[in-house]
N, C-alpha and C positions, 0 to 999 in steps of 0.2 A: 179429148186429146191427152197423150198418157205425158205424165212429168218428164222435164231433162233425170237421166241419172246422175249426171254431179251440177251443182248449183252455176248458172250464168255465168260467163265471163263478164267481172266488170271493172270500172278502175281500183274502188276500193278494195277488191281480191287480190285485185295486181301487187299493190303497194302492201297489202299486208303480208302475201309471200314474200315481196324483195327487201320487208324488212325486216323479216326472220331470218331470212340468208345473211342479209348485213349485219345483222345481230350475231348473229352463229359465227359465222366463219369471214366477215369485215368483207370490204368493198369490191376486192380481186373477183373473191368468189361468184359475183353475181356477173349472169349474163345473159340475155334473153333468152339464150338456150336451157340454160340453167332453170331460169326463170317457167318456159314455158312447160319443162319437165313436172316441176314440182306442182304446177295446176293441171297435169294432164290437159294439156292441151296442144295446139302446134304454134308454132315459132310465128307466124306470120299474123297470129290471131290478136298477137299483142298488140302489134298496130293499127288495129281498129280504138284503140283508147289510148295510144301514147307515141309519138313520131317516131322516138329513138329512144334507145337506155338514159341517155342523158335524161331526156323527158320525165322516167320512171323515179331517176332519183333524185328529180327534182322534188315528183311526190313527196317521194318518202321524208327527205330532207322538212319539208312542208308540213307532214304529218308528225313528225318530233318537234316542231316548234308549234303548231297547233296543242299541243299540250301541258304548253306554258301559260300562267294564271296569267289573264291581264286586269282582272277584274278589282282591282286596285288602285286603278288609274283613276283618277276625279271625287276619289273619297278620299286622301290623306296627301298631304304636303306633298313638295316631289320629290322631297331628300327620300323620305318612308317609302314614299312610291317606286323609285329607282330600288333601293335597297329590297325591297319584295319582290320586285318583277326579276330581279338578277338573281336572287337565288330560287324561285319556280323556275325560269328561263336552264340556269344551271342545272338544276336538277334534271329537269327533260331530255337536255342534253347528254349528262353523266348516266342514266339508263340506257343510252343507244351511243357509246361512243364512237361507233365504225363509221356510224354516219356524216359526224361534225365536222371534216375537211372539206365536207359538201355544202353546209350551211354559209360559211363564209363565201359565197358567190353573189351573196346579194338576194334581194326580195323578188327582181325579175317581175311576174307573173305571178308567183306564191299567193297566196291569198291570205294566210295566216302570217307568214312574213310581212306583208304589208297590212295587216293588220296591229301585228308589233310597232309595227316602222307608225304606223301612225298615230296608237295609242303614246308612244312614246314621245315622240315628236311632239303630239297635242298636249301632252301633260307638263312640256317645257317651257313650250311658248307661252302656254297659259297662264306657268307662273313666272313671265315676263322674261325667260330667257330668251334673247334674237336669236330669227332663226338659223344666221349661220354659225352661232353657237351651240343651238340646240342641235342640230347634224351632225356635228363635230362631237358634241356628247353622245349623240347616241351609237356613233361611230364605235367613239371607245369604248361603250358599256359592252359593245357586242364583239371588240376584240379580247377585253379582257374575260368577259364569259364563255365562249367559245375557247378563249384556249386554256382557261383553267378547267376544262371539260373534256380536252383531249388526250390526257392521261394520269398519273400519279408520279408526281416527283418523288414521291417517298419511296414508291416500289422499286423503281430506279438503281435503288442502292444495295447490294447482295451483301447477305448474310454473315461472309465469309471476314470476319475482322482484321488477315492478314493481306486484301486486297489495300486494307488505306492506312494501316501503320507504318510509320518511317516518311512514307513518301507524301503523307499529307496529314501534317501535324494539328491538324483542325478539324480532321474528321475522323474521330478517334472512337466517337460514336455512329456512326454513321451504319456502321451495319445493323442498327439494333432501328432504324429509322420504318423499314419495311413492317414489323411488325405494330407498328404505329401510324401506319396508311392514311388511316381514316380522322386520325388527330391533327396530324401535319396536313394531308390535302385540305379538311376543313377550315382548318386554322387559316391556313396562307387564303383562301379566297376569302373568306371573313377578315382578315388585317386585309389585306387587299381593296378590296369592298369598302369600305371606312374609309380607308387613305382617300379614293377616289371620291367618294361623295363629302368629304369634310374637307377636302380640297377643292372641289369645284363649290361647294357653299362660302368660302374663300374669296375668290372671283367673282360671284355673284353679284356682287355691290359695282362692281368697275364696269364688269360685260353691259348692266343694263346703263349704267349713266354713258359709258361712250359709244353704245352701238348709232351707227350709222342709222337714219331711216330703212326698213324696211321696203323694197322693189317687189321682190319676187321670192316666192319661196324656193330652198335648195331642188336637185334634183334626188328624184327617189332612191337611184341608186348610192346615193351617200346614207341613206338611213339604214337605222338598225334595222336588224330583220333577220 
């Protein structure tokens, strides 16, 4: 039997086209039509591997968090641990940033989502944080990463020095902020980053002497992911 001439439809083809379009050209762009073009194939053939676009970018959403280190977890304290998994978690994020509005929906179904959600979770509780603290933690670890992944405050600001003289006498520098993208974005998630784990080590002493017995653990969709 002679070969197909272009290689099988399958999910991972799928998600790797819609995330080169979401790469390229951000989330508008994609459409199953769009989608089905770019693998020569027909529109209807998608849904043999995924219900709806929803479904696809869910993948894809899945496959940029699939790319964050967790491998950190149960080898190093969990201040070290948070502070490591938040900047790989960032990182993955910051390479695909069309997709991140997406990621904030929660683990769902995700599989690497919920593999976050419970490496993370486990690495709390383990070191004696309750768990509706540790939820609550991993909540914000994944607001805070997520949205300092969404863009660049610095670039923000144009060139032009006569935009914020006079009328705002505190940003006098500010046009020159752009050309410093990569200094300020860093920076602010790294002070960021610190505030948040040298504040919840803070805490740490009061959460575990007053937590409540433990019932039930939280629900999934309150985990990071």
């Amino acid at each position: 039997m002679a070969r197909p001439s272009k290689p099988l439809l399958s999910r991972e083809r799928i998600v790797d086209a819609a995330l080169a379009v979401v790469d390229a050209e951000g989330l508008s762009a994609l459409s199953t039509r769009r989608l089905a073009a770019e693998l020569g194939v027909s529109g209807p053939s998608l849904y043999n591997h995924f219900a709806s676009k929803d479904d696809i970018l869910d993948a894809v959403a899945d496959r940029v968090v699939g790319e964050a280190d967790l491998s950190m977890f149960g080898t190093c304290d969990w201040q070290e641990a948070l502070v490591r998994w938040a900047r790989s978690y960032r990182a993955a994020l910051a390479a695909h940033p069309n997709i991140v509005p997406v990621v904030p929906r929660g683990p769902g179904r995700r599989p690497a989502s919920l593999a976050m959600a419970d490496a993370v979770f486990g690495c709390l509780t383990g070191a004696g944080w309750p768990p509706a603290h540790a939820t609550r933690i991993g909540a914000l670890m994944r607001y805070f990463i997520a949205g300092s992944a969404l863009g660049s405050f610095a670039r923000g600001f144009l060139d032009d020095p006569g935009v914020y003289e006079g009328s705002y006498p505190h940003l006098g520098q500010a046009h020159l902020l752009a050309d410093h993208r990569e200094r300020v974005d860093e920076g602010a998630f790294e002070t960021g980053l610190r505030a948040l784990v040298d504040g919840l080590a803070l805490q740490y002493d009061t959460a575990v002497d007053t937590a409540p017995p433990a019932t039930a653990r939280p629900l999934t969709r309150d985990l990071p992911g």
